[in-house]
DSSP file (Angstrom, degrees, kcal/mol; ACC not computed):
  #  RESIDUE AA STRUCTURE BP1 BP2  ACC     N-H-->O    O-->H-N    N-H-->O    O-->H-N    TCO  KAPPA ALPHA  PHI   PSI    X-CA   Y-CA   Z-CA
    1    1 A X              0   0    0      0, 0.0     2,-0.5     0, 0.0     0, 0.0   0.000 360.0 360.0 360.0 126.3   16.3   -2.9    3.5
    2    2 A X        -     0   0    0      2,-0.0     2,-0.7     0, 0.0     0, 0.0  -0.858 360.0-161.4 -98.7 101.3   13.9   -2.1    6.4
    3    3 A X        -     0   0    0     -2,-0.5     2,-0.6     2,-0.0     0, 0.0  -0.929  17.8-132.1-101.2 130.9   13.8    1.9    7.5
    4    4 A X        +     0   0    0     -2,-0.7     2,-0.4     2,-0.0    -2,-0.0  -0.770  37.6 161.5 -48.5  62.4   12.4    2.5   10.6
    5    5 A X        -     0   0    0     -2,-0.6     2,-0.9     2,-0.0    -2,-0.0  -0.793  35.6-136.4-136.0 141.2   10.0    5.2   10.5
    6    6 A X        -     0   0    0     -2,-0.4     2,-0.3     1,-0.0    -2,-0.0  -0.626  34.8-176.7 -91.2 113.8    6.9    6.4   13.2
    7    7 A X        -     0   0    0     -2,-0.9     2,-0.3     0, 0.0    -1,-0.0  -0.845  20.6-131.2-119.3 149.8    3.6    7.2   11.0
    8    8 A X        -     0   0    0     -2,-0.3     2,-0.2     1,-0.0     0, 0.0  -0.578  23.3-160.7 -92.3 157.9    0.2    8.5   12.0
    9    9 A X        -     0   0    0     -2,-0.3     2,-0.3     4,-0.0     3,-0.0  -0.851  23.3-114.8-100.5 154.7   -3.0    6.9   10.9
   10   10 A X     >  -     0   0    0     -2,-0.2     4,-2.3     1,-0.1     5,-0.3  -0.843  39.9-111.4 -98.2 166.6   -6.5    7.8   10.6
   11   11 A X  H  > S+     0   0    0     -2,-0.3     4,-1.6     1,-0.3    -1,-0.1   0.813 123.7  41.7 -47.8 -29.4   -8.8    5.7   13.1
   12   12 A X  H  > S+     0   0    0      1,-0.2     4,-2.1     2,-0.2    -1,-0.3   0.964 113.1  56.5 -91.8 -19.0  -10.4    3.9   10.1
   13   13 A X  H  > S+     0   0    0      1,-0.2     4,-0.9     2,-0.2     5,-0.3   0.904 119.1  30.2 -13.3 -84.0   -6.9    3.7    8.6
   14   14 A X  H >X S+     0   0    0     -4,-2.3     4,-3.7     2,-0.2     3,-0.7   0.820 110.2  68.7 -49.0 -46.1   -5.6    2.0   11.6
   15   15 A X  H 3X S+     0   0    0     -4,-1.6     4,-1.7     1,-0.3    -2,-0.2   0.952 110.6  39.6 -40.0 -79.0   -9.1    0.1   12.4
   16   16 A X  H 3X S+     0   0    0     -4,-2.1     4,-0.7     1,-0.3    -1,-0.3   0.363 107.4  56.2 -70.2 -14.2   -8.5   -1.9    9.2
   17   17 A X  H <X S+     0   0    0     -4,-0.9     4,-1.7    -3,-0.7     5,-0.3   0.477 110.8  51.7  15.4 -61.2   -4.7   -2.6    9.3
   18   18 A X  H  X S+     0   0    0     -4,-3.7     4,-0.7    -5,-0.3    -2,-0.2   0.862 104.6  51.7 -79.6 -12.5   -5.5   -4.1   12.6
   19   19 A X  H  X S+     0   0    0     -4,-1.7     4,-2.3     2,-0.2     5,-0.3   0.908 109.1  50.6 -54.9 -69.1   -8.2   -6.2   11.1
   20   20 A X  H  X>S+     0   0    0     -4,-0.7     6,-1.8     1,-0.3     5,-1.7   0.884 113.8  51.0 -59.5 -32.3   -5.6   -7.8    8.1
   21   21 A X  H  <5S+     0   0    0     -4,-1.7    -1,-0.3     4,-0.2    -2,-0.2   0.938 109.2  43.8 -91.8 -22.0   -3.3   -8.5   11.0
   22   22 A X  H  <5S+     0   0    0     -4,-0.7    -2,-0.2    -5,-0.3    -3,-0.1   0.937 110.8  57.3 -64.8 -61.7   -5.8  -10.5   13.5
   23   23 A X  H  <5S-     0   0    0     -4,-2.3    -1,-0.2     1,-0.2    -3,-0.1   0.805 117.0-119.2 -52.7 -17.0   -7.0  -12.3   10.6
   24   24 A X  T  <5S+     0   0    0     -4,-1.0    -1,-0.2     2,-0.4    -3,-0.2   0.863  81.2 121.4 101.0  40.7   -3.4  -13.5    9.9
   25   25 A X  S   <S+     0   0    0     -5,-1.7     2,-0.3     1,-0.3    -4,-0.2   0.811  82.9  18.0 -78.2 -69.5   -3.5  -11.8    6.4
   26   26 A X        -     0   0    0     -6,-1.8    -2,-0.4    -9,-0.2    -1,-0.3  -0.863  69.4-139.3-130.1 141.2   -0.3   -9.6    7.3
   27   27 A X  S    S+     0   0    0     -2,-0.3     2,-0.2    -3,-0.1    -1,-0.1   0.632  87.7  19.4 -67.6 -13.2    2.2  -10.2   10.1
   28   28 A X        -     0   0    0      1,-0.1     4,-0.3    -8,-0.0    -2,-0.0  -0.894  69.3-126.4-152.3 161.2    2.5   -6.4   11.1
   29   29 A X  S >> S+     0   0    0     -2,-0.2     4,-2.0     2,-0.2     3,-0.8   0.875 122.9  52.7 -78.2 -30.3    0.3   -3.3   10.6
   30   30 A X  H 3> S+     0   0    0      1,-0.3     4,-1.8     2,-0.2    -1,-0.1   0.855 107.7  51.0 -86.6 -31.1    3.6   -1.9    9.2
   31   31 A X  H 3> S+     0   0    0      2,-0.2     4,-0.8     1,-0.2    -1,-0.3   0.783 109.9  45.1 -75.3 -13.8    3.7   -5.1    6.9
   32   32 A X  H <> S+     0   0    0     -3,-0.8     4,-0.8    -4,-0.3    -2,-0.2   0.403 116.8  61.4-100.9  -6.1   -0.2   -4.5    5.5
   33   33 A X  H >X S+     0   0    0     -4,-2.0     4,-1.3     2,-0.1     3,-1.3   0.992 106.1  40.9 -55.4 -76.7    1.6   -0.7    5.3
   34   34 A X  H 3X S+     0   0    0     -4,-1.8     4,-1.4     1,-0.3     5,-0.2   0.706 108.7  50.0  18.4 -87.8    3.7   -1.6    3.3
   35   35 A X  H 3< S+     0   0    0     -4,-0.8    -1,-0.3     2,-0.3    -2,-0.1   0.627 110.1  61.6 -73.1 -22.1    2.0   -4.0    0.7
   36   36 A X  H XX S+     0   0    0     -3,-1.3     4,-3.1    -4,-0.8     3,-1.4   0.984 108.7  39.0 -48.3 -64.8   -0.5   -1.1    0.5
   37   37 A X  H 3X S+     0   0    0     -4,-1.3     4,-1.1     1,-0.3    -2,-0.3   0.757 118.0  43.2 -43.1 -31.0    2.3    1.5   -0.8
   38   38 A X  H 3< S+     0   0    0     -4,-1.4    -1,-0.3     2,-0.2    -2,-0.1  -0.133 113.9  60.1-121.3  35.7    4.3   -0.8   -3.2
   39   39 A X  H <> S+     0   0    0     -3,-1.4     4,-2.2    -5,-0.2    -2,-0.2   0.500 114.7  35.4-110.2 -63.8    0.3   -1.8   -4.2
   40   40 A X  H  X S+     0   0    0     -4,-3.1     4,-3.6     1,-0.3    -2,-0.2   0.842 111.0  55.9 -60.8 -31.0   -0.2    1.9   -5.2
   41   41 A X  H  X S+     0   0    0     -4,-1.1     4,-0.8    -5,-0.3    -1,-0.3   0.940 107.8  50.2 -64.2 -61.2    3.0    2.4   -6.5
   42   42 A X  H >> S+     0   0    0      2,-0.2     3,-2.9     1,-0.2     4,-1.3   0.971 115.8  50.3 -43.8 -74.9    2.3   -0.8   -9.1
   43   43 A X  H 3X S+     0   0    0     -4,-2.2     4,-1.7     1,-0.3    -2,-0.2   0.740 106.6  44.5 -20.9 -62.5   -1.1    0.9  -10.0
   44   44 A X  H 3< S+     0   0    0     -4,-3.6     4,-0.3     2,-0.2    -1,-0.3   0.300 107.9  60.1 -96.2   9.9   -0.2    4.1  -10.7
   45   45 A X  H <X S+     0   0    0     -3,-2.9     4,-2.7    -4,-0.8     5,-0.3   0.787 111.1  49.2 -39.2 -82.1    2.9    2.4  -12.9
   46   46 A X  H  X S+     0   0    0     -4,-1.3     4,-1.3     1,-0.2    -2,-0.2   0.734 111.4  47.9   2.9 -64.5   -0.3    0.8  -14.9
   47   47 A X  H  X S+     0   0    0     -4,-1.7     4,-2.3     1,-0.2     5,-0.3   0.939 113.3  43.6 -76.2 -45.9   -1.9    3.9  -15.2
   48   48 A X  H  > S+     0   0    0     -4,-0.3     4,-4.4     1,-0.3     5,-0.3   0.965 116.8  44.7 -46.2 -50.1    0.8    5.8  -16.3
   49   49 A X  H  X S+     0   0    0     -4,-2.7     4,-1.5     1,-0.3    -1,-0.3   0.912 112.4  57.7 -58.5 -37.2    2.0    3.1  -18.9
   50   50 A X  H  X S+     0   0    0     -4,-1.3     4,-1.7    -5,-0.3    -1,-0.3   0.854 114.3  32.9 -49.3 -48.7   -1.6    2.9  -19.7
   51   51 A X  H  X S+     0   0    0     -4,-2.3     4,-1.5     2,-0.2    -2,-0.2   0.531 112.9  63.1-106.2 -12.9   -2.0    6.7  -20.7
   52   52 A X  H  X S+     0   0    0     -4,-4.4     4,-2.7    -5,-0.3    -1,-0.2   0.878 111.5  40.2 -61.0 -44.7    1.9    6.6  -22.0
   53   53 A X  H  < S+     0   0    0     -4,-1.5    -2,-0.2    -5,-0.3    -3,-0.2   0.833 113.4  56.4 -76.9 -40.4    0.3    3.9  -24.7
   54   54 A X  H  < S+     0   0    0     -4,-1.7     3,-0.4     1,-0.2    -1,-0.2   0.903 117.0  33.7 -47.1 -52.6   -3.0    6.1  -25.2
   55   55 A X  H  < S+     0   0    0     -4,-1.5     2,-0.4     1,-0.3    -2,-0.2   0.816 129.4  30.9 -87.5 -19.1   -1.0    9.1  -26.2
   56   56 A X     <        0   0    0     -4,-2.7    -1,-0.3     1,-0.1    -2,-0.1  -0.619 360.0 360.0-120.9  88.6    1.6    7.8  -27.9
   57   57 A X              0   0    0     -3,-0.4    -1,-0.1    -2,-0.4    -4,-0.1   0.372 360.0 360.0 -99.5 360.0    0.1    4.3  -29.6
């Protein structure tokens, strides 16, 4: 599912997004959006599971 939604950037935000798409890394800034969020989203899954396993071993 694809939502449609209009988001601000900061310049270097954008700067670098348009960089991953020239170089032919990501087809859209909104596709190197994207794979950032569901990037962090993994991470901070990790971390949690990480500090779930710390406290409770």
């Amino acid at each position: 599912m694809t939502v449609k939604q209009s988001t601000s950037f900061t310049d270097e935000a954008f700067s670098y997004a348009q960089n991953l798409v020239e170089s032919g890394e990501f087809g859209s800034g909104s596709a190197a959006a994207s794979a950032a969020l569901i990037h962090l989203r993994e991470q901070r899954a990790r971390e949690a599971a990480f500090m779930e396993a710390a406290i409770h071993p």
